[in-house]
N, C-alpha and C positions, 0 to 999 in steps of 0.2 A: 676389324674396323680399321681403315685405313686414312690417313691423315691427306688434305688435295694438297695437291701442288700449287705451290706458289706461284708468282709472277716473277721470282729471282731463279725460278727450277729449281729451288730445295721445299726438302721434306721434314717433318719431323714425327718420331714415333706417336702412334696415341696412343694413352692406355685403353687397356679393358673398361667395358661398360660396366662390369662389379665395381671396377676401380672409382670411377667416377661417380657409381649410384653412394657407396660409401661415403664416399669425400664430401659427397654434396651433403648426407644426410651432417659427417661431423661440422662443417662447414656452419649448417642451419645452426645446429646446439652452440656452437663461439658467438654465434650472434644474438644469444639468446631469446631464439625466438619462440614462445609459445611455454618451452619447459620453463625459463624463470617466474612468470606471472600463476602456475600454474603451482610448481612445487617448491615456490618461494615468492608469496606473494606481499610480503615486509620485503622483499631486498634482499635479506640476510642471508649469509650458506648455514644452510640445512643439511644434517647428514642425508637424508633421502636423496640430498642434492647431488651429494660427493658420490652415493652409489647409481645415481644416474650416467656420473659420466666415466665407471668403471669399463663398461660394455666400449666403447670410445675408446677410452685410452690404449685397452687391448685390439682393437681394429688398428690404431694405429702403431703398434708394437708389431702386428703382422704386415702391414703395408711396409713399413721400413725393413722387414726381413727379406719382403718378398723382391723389392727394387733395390737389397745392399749392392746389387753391381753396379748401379748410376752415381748411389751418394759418395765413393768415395774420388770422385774425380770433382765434389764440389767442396773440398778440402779449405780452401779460404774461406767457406762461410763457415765452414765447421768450428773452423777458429776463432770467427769472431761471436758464435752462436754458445760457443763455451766459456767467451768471456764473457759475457751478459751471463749466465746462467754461474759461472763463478764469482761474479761482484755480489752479484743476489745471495748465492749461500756464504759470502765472506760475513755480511751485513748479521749474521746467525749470533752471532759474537758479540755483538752492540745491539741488539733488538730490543724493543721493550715489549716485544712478545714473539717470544722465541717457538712457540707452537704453528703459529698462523702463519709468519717465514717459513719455517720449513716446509709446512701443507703446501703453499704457493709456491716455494723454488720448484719442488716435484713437479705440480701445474704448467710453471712455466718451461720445464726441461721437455715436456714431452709438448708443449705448444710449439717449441723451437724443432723439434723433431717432425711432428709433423709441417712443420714449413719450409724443414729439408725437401722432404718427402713431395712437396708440391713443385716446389721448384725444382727439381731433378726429374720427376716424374711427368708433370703437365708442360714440357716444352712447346717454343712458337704459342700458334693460335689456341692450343688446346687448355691452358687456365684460364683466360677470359673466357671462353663459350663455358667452361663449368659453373664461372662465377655467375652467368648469364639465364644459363638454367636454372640454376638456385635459386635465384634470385626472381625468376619469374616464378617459378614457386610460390614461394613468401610472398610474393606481389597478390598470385591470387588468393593467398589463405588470409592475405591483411585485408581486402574487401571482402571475404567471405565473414571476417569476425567485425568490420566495420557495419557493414548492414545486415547479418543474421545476426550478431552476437555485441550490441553496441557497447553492453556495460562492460564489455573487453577491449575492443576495438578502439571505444572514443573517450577521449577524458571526459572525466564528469564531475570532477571540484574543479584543480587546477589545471589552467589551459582546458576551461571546459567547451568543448562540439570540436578540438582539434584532434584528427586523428594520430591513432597510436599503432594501430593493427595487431601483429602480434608479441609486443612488446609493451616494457611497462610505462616508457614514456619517450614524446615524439620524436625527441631527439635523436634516439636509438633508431627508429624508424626510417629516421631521414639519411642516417651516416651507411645504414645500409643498403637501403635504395641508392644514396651515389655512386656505392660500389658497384652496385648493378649496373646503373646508366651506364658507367665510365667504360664495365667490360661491356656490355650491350653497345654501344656506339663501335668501341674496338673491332667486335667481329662485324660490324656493318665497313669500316673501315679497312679491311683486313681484304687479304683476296680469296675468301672462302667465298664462294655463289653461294652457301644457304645464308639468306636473308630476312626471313619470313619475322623467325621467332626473334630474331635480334631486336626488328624494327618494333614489334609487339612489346617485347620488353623492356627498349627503350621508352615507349610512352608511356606503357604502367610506373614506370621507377620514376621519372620523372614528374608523373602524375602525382605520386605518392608525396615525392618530394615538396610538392606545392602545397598541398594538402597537411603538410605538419607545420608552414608556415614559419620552419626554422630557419633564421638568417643565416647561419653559418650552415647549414646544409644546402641553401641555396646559392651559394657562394664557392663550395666545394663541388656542387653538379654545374657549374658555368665555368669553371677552370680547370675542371678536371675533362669535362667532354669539350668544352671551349679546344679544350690544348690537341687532344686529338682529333678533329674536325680542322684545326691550323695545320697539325701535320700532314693529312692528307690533302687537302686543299694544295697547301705549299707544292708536295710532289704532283698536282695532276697540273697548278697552273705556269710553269717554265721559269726560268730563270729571271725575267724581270719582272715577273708578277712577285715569284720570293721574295727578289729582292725589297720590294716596296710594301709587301705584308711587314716584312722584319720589321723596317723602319718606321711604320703604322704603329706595331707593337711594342716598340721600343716609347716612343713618345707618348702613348697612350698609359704605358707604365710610369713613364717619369711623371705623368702627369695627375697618375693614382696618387700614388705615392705622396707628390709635392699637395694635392687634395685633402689629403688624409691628415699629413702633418699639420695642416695652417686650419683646416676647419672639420677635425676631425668630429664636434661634437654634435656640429649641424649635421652633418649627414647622419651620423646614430639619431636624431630626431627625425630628420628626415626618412629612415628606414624604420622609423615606429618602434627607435630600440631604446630605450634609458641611456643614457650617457653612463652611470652607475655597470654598463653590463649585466644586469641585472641583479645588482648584487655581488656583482664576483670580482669589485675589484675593492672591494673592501675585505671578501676572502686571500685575494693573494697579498695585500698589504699584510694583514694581520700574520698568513703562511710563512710569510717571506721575514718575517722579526723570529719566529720557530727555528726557520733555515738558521740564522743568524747564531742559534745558540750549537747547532750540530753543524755547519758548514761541510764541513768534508769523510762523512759518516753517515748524517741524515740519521730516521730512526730505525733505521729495517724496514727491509722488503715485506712489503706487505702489511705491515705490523700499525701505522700511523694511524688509521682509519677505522681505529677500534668502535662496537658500539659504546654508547654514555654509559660512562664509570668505568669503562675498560680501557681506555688511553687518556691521560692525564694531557697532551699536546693536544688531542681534536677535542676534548671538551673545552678547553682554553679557546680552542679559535669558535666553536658555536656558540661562546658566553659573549668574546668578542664581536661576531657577526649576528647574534640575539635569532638566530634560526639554524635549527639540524642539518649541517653542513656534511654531505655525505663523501664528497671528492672536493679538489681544488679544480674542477671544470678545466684544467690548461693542463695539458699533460708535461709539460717543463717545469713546473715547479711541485706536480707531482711528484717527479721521480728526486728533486730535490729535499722533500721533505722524507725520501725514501731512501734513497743512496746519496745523495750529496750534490758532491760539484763532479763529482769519479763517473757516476751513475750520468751526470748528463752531458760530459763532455763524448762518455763514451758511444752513449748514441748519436750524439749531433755529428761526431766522426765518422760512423756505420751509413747515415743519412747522406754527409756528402760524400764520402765514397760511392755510395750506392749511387747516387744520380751522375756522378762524375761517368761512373763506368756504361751504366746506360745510356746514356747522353752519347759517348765514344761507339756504343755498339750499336746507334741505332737504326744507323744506314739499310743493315742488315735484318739487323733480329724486330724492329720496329715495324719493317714494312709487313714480316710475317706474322705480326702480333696485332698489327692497329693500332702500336703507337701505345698499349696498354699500361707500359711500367711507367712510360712518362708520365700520362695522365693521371696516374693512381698517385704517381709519389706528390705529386702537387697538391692534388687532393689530400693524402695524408700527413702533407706537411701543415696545411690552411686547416684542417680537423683537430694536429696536436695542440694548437694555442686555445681552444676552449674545449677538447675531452681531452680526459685523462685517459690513453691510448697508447701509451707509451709504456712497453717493458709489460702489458698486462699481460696476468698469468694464463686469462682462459678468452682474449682478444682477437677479432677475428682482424680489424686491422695493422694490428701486431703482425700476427703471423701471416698475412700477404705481404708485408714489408720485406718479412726476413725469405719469402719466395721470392722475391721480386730480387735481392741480395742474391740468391741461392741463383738464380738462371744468369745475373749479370758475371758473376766469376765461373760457370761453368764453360768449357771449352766449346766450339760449336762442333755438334753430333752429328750433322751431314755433310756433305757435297755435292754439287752442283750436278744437275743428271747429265751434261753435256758432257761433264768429266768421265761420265759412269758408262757413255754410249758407244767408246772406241773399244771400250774393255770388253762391251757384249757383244760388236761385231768381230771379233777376235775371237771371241770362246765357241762360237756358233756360225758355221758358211753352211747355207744351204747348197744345193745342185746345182741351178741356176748361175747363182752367184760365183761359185767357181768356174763352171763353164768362161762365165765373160771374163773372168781375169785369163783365162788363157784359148784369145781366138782363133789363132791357127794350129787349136789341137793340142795334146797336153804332149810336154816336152818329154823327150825321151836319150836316154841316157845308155852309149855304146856299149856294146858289150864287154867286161873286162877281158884280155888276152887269157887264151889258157896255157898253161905252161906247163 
């Protein structure tokens, strides 16, 4: 399988089609689709659960064996992918449940591993069309369980006739389908000619998207394919068309923004949202006095979010908030009730680095991508202030992050084939071709004296 050429004349390897029929399959199970409601339908991990994703975890033990000559040239993520995975087993030591830490650092070590593995492996265009395919997948197994299967497919208490597809509820739905959109627009954006299936799966994901009626998932698929649709626009329409999108986008932002602070409460009624957030800002008030008591500790990876009777912290905030509080919905104050101020300084630094560097390489590696890392990281920045998505152990957009990290510090693997074409006219003269370098006949050379 060979990867097309771009519009810059570079290439990049593609993997094997095993490679990618795998990836997509572990891909699906991060996003739990279909296995959680199926062999965990409380929420809760279940051992069945932990040996579901046995068979997983060893696919991806062999995919990192089998690509170890790519990953060691992404050496700067490795670094940073060991410091998250070291502040999580540090937390071991201050836990107030030392079991369920350790279960999850394992989790999240080989979640980090294979996010090496993507990002080393799936260069250029090649991990958006995966996310692409996946994701139309899912797109049509979520209407097959929507209309064959509705008592799975559509809520039926809470959020009841909003779909879910194959997950336990909308929201999950919705954060997955943007990921879809954002790669599906990418490869529509990209200089791949196959088009067909991208435009398909961008309307189903998008589709989906409307259909779970979730604000902030609609908010993530207008900024995250927004930004890539501006990229490309910008490049097709010349210098003073860019110029005056900028400046469009510039004021249109100061103008959110300046909206947001002075009447931020009318527009949440105006979006048919509770000014409350539904409840969740009386979760991060109450979270945020817990923070206060661990500041720079937190309570261990993993450990906060015990069920009732098993963490003394989350039954205090569900007595507080008078409802089964399962996560703190904002993934920043997640990782504060988890690691601290350590745990979130150190991803907010991963975050802008990561965009810093992709922002710097995007001349290049953007146009052969569709602009994909931009629009994903936007998107999973607008995703982390209301899911808990940050640092997750078995997270699928966790570990696109930490891809998206892995391709921006990896060195670039091609060259320009302009560069590559004097070297093959040098290695190979046909007949022909020598003839006309020498037209009056090939030179010939006196005889030396004999003596």
């Amino acid at each position: 399988m060979r990867a097309p050429r771009s519009a810059a004349g570079l290439t990049d390897p593609a993997p094997h089609w095993w490679e990618a029929a795998i990836c997509g399959v572990i891909i699906a199970m991060m996003t739990g689709a279909l296995i959680g409601p199926v062999f965990a339908p409380t929420q809760e991990e279940t051992p069945i659960l932990r040996l579901v994703w046995l068979p997983a975890y060893a696919a991806i033990a062999g995919l990192l064996l089998y690509r170890i000559d790519r990953l060691w040239r992404a050496w700067p993520a490795m670094l940073a992918m060991a410091a998250v995975v070291g502040l999580a087993f540090a937390s071991r030591y201050w836990s107030i449940d030392f079991a369920t830490t350790m279960r999850r650092v394992i989790a999240l070590a080989i979640s980090c591993g294979f996010a090496l593995y993507l990002g080393a492996a799936f260069r250029g265009p090649h991990l958006p069309r995966l996310l692409m395919l996946t994701a139309l997948v899912m797109a049509v197994g979520s209407l097959v369980m929507v209309f064959g299967f509705p008592e799975i497919g559509v809520h039926q208490y809470e959020n009841a006739g909003l779909w879910r597809g194959l997950w336990y509820e909308k929201n999950q739905m919705g954060a997955v389908m943007v990921i879809g959109a954002t790669a599906s627009a990418a490869c529509l954006a990209s200089p791949d000619p196959r088009r067909l299936l991208p435009a398909i799966a961008l309307i189903l994901s998008s589709g989906l998207v409307l259909a779970t009626q979730s604000k902030t998932s609609l908010l993530c698929l207008a900024v995250g394919v927004g930004m890539i649709g501006g990229f490309w626009t910008l490049r097709r329409g010349g210098a003073a068309f860019s110029v005056l999108a900028i400046w469009v986008a510039v004021v249109l932002a100061g103008l959110g923004i300046w909206v947001w602070e002075t009447h931020s409460v009318a527009v949440l009624e105006a979006l048919g949202k509770d000014p409350s957030l539904t409840g969740r800002t009386d979760i991060w008030e109450a979270l945020m006095r817990k923070v206060a008591d661990r500041p720079w500790t937190g309570y261990g990876y993993g450990a906060f979010w015990g069920r009732e009777g098993e963490s003394a912290p989350a039954d205090w905030v569900r007595k507080e908030t008078q409802w089964p509080v399962p996560n703190a919905h904002n993934g920043w104050i997640d990782l504060l009730v988890q690691l601290g101020w350590p745990g979130a300084m150190l991803v907010g630094t991963l975050m802008a680095l990561t965009a810093l560097v992709t922002v710097l390489r995007s001349a290049g590696a953007g146009l052969r991508e569709g602009w994909w890392a931009l629009g994903f990281l936007a998107a999973f920045f607008i995703l982390s202030l209301s899911e808990s998505i940050l640092m997750a152990h078995q997270g699928l957009p966790w570990v696109l992050f930490l891809a998206v990290l892995t391709r921006a510090v990896l060195p670039s693997s091609t060259a320009p084939a302009a560069a590559l074409a004097p070297r093959a006219r040098r290695a190979y003269q046909t007949g022909p071709r020598i003839a006309a370098q020498y037209p009056n006949g090939p030179v010939r050379r006196p005889p030396l004296p004999v003596r």
